[in-house]
N, C-alpha and C positions, 0 to 999 in steps of 0.2 A: 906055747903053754896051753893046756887044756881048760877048757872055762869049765865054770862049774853052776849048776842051775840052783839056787839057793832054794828054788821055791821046794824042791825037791826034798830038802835036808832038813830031817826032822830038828830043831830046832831044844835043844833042855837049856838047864839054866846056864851052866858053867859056858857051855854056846854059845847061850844068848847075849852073855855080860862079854864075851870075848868079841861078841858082832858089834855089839853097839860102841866100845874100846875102838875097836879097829874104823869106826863110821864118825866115831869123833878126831880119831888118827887121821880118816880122808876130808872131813869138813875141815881141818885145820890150815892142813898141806896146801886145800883148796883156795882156802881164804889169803891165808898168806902170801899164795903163787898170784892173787889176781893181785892181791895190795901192792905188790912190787919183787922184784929179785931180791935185793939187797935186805940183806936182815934188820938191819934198822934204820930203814927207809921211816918216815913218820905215814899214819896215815890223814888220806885225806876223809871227807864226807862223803864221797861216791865210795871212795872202798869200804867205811862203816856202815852203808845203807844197804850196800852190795853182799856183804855177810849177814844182816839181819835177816833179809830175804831170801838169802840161802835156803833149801828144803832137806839138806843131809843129814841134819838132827836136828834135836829137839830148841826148840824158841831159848829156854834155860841155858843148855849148853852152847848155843849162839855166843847170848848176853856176857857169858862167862873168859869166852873163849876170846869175844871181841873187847872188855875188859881190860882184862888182862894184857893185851895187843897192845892197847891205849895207854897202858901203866907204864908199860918197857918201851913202847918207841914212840909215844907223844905223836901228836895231832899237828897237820897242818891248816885248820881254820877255826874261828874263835867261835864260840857258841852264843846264839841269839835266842830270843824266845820264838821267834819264826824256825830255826833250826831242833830246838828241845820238842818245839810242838812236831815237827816232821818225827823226828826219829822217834819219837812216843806214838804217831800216829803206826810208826813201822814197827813197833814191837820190842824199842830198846826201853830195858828193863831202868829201875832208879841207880841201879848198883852202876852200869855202862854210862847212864846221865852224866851222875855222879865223879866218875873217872875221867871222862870228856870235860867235865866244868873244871876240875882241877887243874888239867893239861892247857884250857884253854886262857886261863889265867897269865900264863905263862907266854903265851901265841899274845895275849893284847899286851903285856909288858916290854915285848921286845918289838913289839911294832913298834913304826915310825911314828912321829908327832904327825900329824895334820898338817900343810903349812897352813900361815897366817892369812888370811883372807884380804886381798887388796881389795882397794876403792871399787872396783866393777862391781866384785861384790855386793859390797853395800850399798852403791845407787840401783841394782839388777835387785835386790829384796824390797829399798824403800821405793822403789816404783811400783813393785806389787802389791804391796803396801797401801800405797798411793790411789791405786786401780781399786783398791776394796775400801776406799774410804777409810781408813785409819790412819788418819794425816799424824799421828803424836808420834804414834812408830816410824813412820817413814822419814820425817823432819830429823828424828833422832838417827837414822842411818845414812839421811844425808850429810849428816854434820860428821859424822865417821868418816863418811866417802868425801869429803872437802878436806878433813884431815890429814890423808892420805894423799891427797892431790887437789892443791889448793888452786891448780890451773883447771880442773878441767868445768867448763864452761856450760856443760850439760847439767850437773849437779845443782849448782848455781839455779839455773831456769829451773831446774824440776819441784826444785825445795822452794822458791817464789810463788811456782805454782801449790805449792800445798800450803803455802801461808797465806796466799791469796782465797784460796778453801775457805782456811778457817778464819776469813774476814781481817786478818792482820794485815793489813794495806801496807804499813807503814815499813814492816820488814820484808814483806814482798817485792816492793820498789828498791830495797836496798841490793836484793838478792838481781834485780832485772837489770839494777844500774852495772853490778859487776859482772853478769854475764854479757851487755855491750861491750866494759872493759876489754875481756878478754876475746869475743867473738865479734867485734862492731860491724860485720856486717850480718849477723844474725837478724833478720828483719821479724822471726817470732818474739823477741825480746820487747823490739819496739811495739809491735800490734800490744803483748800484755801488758807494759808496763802503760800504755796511751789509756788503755779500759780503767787500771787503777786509779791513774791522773781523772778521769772523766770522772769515776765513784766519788771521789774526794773533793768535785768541782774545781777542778783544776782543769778549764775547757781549753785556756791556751798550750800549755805543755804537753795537755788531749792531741792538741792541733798539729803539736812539733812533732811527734812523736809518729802519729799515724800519718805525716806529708812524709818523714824518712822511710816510713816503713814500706810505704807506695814507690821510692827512690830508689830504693833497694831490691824491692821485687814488684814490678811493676803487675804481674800478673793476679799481686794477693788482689782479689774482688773485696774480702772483708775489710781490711785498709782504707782501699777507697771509697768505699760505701760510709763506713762510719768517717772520715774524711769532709766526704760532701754532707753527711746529716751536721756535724757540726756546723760548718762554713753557714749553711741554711739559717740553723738555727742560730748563729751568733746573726746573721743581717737580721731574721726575723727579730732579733731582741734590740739590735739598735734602730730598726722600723720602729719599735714599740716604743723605746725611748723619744724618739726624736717626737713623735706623736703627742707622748706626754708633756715636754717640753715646752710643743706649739700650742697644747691646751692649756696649760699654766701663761701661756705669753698672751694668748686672746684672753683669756679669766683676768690678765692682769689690769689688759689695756681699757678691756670692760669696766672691770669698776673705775679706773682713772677717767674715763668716757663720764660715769653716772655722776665722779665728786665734781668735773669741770661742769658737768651739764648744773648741776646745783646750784655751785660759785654762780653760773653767769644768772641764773634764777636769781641769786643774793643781789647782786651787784646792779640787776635792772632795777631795783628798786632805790638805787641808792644814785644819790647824781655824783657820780665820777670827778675827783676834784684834779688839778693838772700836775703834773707828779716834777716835783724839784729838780733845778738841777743834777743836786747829786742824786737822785734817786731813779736817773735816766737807766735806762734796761744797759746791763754789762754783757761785754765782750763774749760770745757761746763760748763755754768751756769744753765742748765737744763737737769736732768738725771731721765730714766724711769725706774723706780722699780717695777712693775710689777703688781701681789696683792699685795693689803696695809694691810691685814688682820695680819700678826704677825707683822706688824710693828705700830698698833694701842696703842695709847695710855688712847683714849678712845673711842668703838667703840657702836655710837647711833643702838639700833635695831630700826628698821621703823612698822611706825605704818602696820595693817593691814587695809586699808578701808573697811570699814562695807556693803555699797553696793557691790564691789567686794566681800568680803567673802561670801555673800548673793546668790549670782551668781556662785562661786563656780569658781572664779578666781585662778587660780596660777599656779607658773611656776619660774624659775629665770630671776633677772633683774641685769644687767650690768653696775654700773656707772662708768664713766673716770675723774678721781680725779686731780684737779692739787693743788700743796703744794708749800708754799713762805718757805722761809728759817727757819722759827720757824716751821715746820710740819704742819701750820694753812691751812685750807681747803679754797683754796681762791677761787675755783668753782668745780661744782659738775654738770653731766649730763649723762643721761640714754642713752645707746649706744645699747642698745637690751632689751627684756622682754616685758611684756605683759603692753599696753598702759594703762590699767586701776589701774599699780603700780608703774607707774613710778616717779609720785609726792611726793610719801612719802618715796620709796626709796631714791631717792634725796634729800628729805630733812631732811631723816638719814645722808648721808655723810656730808651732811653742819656743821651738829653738830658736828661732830666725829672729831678726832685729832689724828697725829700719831707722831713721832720720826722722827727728821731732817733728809735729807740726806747729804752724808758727799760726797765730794771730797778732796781726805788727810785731810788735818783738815779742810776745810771749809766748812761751810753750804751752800749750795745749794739750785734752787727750784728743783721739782721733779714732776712726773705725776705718774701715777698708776689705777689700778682698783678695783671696793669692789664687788663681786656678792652677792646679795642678793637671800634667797631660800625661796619661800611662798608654804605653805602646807595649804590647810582648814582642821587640824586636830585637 
């Protein structure tokens, strides 16, 4: 075929309208043959961005052309305001919008639903949640995510930890006890729920809590560290006790010292008359037996505490016993030994029972002492 040089060819109207005819004939062809073979193929967004930008005619007869395209074979993607703003930035007209937003109605109708969002879900948001500080949100997507899976044992600790946030102790320990449930050997359980116990003044269940958690993972430092500050600080407070104790027993003995020193003040002055038969001094009603160990009738062994064995505590402890007339143990107290045994030594004596004391035939009370001997063997 012979080409022909347009530039050449004087150009009149009847021409002209017949060029620009035949130039919307080739932008059509064009458009079409890139959108797809098949006549009603749908298009997609690459082939309506692909025609705007087309340069074969005019911007109008684009818009018109790609329209119309959109009207007869529908769209395959749904329209966003990120999409409307692109194809606006390319030149698509309101009319082409317009026919795209209709088609696209149609594209989100027949989509698929969503599925439903499992538990991962909802502890993967209420942890981010959690991470920005908005424990109300987070709590509330954990309780979704335990709904959904009421075993899983992360949810649990996480949601502890954001009640623990927001100073709720009390449901935070609920949430730490059922993550043990479900993971007991979780030794982060036990390290948060020992800090709660500690908050609350709860120093012995402090105690239980951070010895398992050192059991469990022997490496945690933080465990054992808070571990040994309690242990410390519980000897240091029964230091302090026993101190007070000994100052109340010299304050006592003192003033009984200053009314005896008085009395015998009184009584030098006075001549002593010889005291009556029956008014001869009776029988002590309290006599000191010494050790109580053969005189035991039944004698409690003391626990060993677990954090002292841990520690590698021991040594003997000393309690001073006092006994009412049946042998019954009516107080018990650690007079020497190491502070970290002296709870449970005593409260072996309390249990324990021994054999009245007699003067002639009468029962008496009595005092005494039990040593107790702690080995870690």
């Amino acid at each position: 075929m012979k080409s022909v040089n347009l530039s050449r060819i004087k150009l009149t109207r009847p021409r002209l309208l017949s060029f620009f005819s035949l130039a919307s004939l080739m932008f059509t062809l064009a458009v079409f043959s890139q959108i797809g073979q098949a006549q009603q193929a749908q298009l997609s967004l690459a082939d309506v961005l692909i025609g705007l930008r087309s340069k074969k005619v005019s911007l109008d007869d684009r818009n018109k052309l790609l329209s119309d395209a959109v009207k007869v074979r529908g769209i395959t993607f749904a329209l966003t305001p990120e999409i409307e703003t692109e194809l606006a930035t390319t030149g698509a007209s309101n009319i082409l919008v317009e026919a795209i937003r209709q088609k696209s109605l149609k594209v989100v109708a027949a989509a698929k639903p969503a599925p439903a969002p499992d538990y991962a879900f909802y502890r993967k948001r209420a942890d981010e949640n959690s991470s920005k500080g908005e424990f109300d949100l987070a709590l509330d997507d954990y309780g979704k995510a335990i709904e959904l899976n009421s075993k899983d044992a992360v949810s649990y600790l996480n949601r502890g930890r954001a009640y623990s946030n927001k100073k709720n102790y009390d449901l935070a320990i609920v949430d730490f006890d059922k993550t043990i449930e479900l993971s007991p050997k979780d030794s982060t359980a036990y390290v948060m729920r020992a800090d709660l116990h500690e908050k609350k003044g709860n120093s012995r269940q402090a105690l239980d809590d951070y010895h398992k958690a050192t059991e469990l993972d022997a490496t945690n430092e933080g465990a054992k560290t808070n571990l040994k500050r309690l242990l410390d600080e519980q000897a240091k407070a029964l230091a302090k006790q026993k101190e007070d104790e000994q100052a109340k027993i010299l304050a006592k003995q003192d003033e009984q010292a200053k009314i005896l020193a008085k009395q015998k003040q009184t009584q030098a002055a006075v001549v002593p008359e010889k005291p009556k038969a029956s008014e001869q001094p009776a029988a002590p009603k309290t006599v000191e037996l010494g050790s109580l160990i053969g005189r035991a009738v039944k004698m409690v062994t003391p626990m060993y505490p677990p954090a002292a064995k841990q520690l590698n505590i021991v040594g003997q402890v000393t309690v001073q016993v006092m006994l009412d007339e049946k042998g019954e143990v009516t107080s018990a107290k650690a007079i020497s030994g190491p502070q970290y045994l002296r709870l449970s030594s005593e409260d072996a004596a309390r249990k324990s029972k021994f054999k009245p004391a007699l003067v002639g035939s009468e029962s008496v009370k009595a005092t005494g002492v039990i040593v107790y001997n702690f080995t870690n063997k």
